[in-house]
C-alpha positions as CSV (number, residue, x, y, z in Angstrom):
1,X,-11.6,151.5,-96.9
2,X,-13.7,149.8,-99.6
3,X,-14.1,146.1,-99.4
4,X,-16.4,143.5,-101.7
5,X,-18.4,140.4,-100.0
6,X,-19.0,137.7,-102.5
7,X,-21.2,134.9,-101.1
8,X,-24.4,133.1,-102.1
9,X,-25.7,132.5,-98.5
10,X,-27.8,136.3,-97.8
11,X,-27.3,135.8,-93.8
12,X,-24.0,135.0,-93.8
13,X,-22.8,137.6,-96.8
14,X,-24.8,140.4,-94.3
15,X,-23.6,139.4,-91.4
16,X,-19.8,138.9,-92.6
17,X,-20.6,142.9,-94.1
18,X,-21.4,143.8,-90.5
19,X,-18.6,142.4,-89.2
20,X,-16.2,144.2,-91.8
21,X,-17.7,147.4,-90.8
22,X,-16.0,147.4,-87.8
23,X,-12.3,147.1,-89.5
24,X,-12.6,151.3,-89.6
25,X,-15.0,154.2,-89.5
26,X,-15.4,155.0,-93.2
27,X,-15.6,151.2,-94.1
28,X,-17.7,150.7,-96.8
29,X,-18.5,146.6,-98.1
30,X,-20.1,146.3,-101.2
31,X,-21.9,143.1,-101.8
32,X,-22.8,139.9,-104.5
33,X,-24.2,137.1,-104.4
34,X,-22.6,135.3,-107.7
35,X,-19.1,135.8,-109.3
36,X,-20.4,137.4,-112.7
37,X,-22.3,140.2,-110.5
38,X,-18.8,140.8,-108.2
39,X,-16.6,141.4,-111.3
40,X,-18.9,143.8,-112.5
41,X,-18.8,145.7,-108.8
42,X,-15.0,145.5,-109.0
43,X,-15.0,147.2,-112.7
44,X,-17.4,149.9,-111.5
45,X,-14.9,150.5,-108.3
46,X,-11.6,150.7,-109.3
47,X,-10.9,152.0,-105.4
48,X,-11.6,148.5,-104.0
49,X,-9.3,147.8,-101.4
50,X,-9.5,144.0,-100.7
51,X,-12.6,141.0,-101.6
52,X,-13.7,138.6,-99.8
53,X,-15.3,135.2,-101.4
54,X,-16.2,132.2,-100.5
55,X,-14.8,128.8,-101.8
56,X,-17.6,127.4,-102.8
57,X,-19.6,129.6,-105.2
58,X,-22.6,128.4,-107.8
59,X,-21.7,128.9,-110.8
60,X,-17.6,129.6,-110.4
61,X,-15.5,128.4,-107.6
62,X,-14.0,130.6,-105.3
63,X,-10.7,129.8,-106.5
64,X,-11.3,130.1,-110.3
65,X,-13.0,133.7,-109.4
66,X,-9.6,134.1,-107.6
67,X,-7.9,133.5,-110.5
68,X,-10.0,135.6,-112.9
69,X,-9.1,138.6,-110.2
70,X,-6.0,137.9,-111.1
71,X,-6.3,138.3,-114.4
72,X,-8.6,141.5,-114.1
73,X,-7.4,143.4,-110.9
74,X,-3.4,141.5,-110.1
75,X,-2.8,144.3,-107.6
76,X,-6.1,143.5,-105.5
77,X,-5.9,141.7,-102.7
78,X,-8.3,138.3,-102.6
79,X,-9.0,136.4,-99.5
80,X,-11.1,133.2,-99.6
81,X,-13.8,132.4,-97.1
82,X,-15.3,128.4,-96.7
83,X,-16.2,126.2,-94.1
84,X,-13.7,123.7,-95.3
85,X,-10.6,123.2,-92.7
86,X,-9.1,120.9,-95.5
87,X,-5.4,121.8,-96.3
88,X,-5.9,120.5,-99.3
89,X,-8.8,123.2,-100.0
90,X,-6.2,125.8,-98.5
91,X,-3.4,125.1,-100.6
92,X,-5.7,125.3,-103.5
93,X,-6.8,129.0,-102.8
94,X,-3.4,129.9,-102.3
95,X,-2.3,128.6,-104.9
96,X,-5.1,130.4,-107.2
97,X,-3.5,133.7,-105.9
98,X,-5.6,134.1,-103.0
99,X,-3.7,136.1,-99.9
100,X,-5.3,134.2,-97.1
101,X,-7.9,131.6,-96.8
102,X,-10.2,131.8,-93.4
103,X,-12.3,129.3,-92.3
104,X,-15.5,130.4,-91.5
105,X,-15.4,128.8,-87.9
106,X,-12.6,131.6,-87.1
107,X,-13.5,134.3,-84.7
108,X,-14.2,137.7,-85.6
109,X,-11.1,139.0,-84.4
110,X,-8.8,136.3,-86.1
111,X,-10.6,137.7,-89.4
112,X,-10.5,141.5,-89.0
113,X,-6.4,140.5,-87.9
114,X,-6.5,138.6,-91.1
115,X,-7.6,141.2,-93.4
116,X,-5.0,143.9,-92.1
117,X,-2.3,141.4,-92.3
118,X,-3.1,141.2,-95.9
119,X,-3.8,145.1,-96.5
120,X,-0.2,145.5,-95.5
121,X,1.1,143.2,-98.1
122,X,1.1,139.9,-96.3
123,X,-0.1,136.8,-96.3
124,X,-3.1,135.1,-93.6
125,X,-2.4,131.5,-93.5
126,X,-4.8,129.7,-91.2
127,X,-2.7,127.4,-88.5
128,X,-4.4,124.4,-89.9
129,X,-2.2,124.4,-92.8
130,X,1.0,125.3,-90.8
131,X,0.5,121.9,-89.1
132,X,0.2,120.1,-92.0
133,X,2.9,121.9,-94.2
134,X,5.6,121.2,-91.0
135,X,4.7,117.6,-91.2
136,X,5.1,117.6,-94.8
137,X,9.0,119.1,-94.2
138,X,9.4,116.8,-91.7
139,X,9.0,114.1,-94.7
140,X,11.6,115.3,-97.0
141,X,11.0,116.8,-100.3
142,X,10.8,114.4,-103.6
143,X,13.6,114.1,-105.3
144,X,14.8,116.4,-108.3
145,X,12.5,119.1,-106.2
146,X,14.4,122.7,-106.2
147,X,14.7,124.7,-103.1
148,X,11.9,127.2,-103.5
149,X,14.5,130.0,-103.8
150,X,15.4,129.0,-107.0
151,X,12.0,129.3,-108.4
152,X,11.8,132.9,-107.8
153,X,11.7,135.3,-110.6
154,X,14.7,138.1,-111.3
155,X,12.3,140.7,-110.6
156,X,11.0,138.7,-107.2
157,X,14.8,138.4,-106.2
158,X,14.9,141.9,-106.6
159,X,12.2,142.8,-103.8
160,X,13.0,139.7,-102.3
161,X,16.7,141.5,-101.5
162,X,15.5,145.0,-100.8
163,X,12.6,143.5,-98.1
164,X,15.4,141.6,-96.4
165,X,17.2,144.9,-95.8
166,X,13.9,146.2,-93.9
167,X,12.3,148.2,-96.9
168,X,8.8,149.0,-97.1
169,X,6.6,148.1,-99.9
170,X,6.8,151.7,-101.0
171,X,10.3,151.8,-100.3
172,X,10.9,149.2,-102.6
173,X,9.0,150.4,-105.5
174,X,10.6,153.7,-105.3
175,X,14.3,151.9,-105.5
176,X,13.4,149.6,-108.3
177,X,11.0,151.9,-110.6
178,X,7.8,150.1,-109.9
179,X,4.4,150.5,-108.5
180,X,3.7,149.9,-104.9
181,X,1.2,147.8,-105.9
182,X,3.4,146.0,-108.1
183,X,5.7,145.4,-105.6
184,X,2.7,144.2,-103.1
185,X,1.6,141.2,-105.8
186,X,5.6,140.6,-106.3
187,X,5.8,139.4,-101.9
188,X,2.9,137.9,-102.0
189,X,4.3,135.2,-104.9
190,X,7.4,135.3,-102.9
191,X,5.5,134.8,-99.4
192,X,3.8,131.6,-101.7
193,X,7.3,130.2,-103.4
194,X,9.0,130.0,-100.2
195,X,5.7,128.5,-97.9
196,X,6.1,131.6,-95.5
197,X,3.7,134.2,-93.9
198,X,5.8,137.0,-93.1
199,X,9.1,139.4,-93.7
200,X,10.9,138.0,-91.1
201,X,10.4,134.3,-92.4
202,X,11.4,135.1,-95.6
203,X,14.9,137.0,-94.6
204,X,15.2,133.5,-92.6
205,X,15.1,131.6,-95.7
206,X,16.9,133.7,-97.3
207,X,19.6,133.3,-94.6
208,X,19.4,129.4,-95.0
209,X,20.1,129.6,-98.5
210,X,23.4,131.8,-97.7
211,X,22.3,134.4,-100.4
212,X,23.1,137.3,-98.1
């Protein structure tokens, strides 16, 4: 596994790298210290299997290097780092494309469970923001708002049908023509649409909406 650090703090990028390390044997974290440098890394490495970076970056934000990831790399899997525990900040990552946002008071373990939730095509949201999102739905949505279903793609209710039947990732891009990693970026906007962090949730909400 081949994973990039980007963080402007030396001691906390080296330490975070040490940490990784453990994730497997063969785990290798690449480092940067400013966006420009990381996107140059993640040319050079087309094997990367997931970045780290942190929220607040000189230069670029976290989420705007997010987004330019996006636009570079859409199948690579970005998680943002920050010592904000402001939902607000959370929902902004997210929303930039990030596939989990971990605040840097989390233990070691709750990151290294983090990252192999989102290597399998998931989504890490922090419990902070599952408090605040409940309360939020406990408030009613504004009016005129469509049910997230409906803002799905075709192509998202596609996978979105298949991963309700218990398909895997690969599964699903063998019955619908597409990469794997195609499919990976297609749940990941689905996991986002519908607020939910897992397979299960999203069959659920499928369910609610009667469209199986």
């Amino acid at each position: 596994m081949k994973l990039l650090v980007i963080d402007d703090h030396p001691v906390f990028r080296d330490g975070l790298a040490a940490l990784l390390r453990q994730a497997g044997e063969h785990t290798i974290v690449l480092q940067a210290a400013e966006c420009a440098a990381a996107f140059d890394i993640a040319d050079q490495h087309p094997d990367l299997d997931a970045v780290f970076v942190d929220l607040l970056m000189p230069g670029m934000s976290g989420d705007l290097a997010v987004r330019e990831f996006g636009r570079r790399r859409p199948e690579l899997p970005v998680i943002v780092l920050s010592g904000s525990e402001n939902p607000s900040d959370v929902r902004r990552a997210l929303n930039a494309g990030a596939l989990g946002y971990i605040p840097k008071s989390a233990s070691p373990q709750t990151l290294l469970s983090a990252l192999q939730l989102v290597l399998t095509g998931n989504i890490y949201v922090p419990p902070l923001l599952a408090t605040a999102s409940a309360a939020q739905k406990q408030q009613g949505d504004g009016p005129g708002t469509p049910p997230p279903i409906e803002q799905l793609t075709e192509r998202q209710m596609d996978v979105l049908r298949h991963l309700c039947t218990g398909l895997s990732n690969k599964e699903i891009s063998s019955r619908l023509g597409i990469a794997e990693k195609t499919v990976k970026v297609h749940v990941a906007a689905i996991f986002k649409t519908l607020n939910v962090v897992n397979r299960t949730q999203a069959a659920n909400a499928v369910r609610e909406a009667k469209l199986l």
